[in-house]
Z-matrix of the N, CA and C atoms (Angstrom, degrees):
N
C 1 1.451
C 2 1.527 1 109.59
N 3 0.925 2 111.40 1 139.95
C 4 1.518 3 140.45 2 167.06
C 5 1.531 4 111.27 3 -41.64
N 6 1.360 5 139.01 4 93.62
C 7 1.151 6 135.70 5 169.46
C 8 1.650 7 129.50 6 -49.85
N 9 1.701 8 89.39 7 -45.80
C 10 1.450 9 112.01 8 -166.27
C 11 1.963 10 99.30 9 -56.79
N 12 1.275 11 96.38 10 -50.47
C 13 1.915 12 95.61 11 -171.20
C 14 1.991 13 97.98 12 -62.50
N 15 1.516 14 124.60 13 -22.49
C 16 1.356 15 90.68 14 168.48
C 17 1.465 16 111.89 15 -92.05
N 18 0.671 17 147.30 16 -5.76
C 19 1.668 18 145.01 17 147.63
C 20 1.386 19 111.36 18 -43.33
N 21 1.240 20 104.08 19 -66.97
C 22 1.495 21 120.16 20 167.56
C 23 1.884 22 105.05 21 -21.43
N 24 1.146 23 103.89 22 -86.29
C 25 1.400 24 129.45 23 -175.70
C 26 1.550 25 104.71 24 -38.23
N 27 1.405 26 109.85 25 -45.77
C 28 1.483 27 127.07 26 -173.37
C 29 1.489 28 127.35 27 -41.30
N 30 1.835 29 83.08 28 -71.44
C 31 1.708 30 115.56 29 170.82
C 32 1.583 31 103.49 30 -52.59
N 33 1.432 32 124.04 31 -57.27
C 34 1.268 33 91.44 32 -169.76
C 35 1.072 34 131.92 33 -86.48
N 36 1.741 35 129.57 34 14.29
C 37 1.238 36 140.62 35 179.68
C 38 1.831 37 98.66 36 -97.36
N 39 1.198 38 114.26 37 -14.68
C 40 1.285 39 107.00 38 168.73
C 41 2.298 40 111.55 39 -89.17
N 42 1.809 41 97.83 40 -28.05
C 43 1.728 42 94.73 41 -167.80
C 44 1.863 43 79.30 42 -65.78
N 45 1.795 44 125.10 43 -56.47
C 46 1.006 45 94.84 44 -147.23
C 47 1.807 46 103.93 45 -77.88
N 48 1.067 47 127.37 46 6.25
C 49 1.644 48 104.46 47 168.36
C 50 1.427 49 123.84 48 -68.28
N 51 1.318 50 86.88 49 -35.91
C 52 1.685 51 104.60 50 173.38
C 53 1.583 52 126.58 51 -51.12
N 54 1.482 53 93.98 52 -59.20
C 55 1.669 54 106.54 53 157.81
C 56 1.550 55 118.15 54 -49.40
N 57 1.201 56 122.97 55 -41.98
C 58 0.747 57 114.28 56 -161.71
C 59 1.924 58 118.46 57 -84.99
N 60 1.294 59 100.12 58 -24.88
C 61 1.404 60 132.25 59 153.78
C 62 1.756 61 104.96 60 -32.31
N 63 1.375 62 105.58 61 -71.34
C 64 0.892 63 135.93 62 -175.69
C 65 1.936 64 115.51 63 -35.88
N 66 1.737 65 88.49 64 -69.97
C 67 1.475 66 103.98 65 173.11
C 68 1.606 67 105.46 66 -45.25
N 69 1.350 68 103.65 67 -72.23
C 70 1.614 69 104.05 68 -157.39
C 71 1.227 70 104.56 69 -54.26
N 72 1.434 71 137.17 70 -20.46
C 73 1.418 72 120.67 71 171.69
C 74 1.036 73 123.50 72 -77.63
N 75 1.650 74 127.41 73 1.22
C 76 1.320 75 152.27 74 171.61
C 77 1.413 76 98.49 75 -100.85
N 78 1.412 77 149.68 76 23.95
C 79 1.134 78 149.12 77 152.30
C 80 1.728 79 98.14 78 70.51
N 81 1.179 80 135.97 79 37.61
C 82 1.420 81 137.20 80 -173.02
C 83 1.197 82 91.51 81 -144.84
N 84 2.017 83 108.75 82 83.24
C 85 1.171 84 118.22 83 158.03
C 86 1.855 85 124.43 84 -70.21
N 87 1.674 86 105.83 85 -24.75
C 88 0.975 87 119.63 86 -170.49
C 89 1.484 88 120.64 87 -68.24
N 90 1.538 89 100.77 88 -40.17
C 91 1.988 90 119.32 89 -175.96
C 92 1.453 91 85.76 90 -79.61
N 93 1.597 92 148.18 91 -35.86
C 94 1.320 93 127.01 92 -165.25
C 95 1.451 94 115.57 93 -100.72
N 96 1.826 95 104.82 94 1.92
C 97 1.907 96 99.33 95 145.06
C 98 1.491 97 108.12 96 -98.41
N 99 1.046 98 111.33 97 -13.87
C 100 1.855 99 93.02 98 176.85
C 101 1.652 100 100.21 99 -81.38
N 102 1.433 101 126.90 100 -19.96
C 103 1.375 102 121.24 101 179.75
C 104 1.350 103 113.46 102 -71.98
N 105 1.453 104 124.60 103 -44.14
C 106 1.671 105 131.39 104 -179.28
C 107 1.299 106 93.37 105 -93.54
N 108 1.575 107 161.49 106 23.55
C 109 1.287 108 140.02 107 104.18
C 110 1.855 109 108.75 108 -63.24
N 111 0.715 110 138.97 109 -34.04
C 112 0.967 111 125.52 110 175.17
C 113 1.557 112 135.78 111 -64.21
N 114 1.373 113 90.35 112 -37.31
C 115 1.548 114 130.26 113 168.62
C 116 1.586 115 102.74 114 -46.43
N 117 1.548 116 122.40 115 -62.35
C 118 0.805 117 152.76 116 -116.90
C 119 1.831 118 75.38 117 -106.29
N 120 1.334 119 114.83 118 -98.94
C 121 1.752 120 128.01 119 171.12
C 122 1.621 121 99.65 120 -3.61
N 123 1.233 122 116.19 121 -47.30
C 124 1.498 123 94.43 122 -172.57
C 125 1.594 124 119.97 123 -103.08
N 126 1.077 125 98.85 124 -14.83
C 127 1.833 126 98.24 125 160.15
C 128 1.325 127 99.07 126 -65.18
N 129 1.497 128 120.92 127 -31.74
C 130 2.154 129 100.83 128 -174.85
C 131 1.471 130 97.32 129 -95.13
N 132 1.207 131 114.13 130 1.27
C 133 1.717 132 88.00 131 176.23
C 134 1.905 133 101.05 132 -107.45
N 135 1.600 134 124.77 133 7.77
C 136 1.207 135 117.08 134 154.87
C 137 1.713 136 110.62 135 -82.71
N 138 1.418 137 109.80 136 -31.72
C 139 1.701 138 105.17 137 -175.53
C 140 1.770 139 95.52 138 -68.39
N 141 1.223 140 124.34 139 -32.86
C 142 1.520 141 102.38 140 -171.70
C 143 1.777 142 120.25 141 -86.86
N 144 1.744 143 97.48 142 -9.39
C 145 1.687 144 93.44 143 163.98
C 146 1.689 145 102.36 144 -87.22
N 147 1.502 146 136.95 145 7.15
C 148 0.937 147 147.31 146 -172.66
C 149 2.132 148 107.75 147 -94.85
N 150 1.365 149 68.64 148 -61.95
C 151 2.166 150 87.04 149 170.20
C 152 1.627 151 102.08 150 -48.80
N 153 1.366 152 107.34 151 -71.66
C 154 1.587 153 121.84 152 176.12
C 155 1.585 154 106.11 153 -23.37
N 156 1.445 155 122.79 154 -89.40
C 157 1.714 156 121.47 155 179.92
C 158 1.370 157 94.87 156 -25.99
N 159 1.528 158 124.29 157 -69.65
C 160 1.467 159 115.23 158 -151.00
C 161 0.874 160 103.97 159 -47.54
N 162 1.510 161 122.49 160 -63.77
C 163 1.609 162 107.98 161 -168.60
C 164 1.958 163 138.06 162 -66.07
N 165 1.467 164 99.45 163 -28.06
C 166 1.320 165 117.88 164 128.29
C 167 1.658 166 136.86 165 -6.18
N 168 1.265 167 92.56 166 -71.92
C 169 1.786 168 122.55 167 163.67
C 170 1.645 169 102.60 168 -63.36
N 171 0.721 170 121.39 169 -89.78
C 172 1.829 171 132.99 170 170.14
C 173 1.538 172 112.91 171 -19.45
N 174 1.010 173 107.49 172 -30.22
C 175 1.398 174 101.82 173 -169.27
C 176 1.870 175 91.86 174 -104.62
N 177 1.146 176 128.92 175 -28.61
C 178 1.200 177 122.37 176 179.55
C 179 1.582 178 116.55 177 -88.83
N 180 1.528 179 113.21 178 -28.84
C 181 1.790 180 94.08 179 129.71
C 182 1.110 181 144.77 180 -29.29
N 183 0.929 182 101.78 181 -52.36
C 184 1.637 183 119.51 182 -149.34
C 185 1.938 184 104.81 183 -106.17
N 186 1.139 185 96.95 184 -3.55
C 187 1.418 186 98.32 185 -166.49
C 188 1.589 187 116.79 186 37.56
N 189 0.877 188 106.86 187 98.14
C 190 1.430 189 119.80 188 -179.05
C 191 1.748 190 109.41 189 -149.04
């Protein structure tokens, strides 16, 4: 397995906590849930180009 995509994944669950840290101490509770939903949307849309290969892979095992 690929190290780099959990790093990947890592860093930005740490930039957006940070940001988000950030906001609410700036009284902008609102921009720092649209920031950790956002945050959030693209860590699941790397696990589903992630899901995708696997199954990809699986099926070219498996010939199917």
């Amino acid at each position: 397995m690929d190290t780099a995509i959990i790093f990947k994944i890592a860093g930005i669950g740490i930039l957006i906590s940070v940001l988000s840290i950030v906001l609410k101490q700036a009284q902008k509770e609102e921009q720092a849930q649209m920031l950790t939903l956002a945050g959030v949307i693209v860590v699941l849309i790397i696990l589903v180009q992630l899901l995708s290969q696997l199954f990809t892979m699986v099926r070219t095992v498996f010939d199917l």
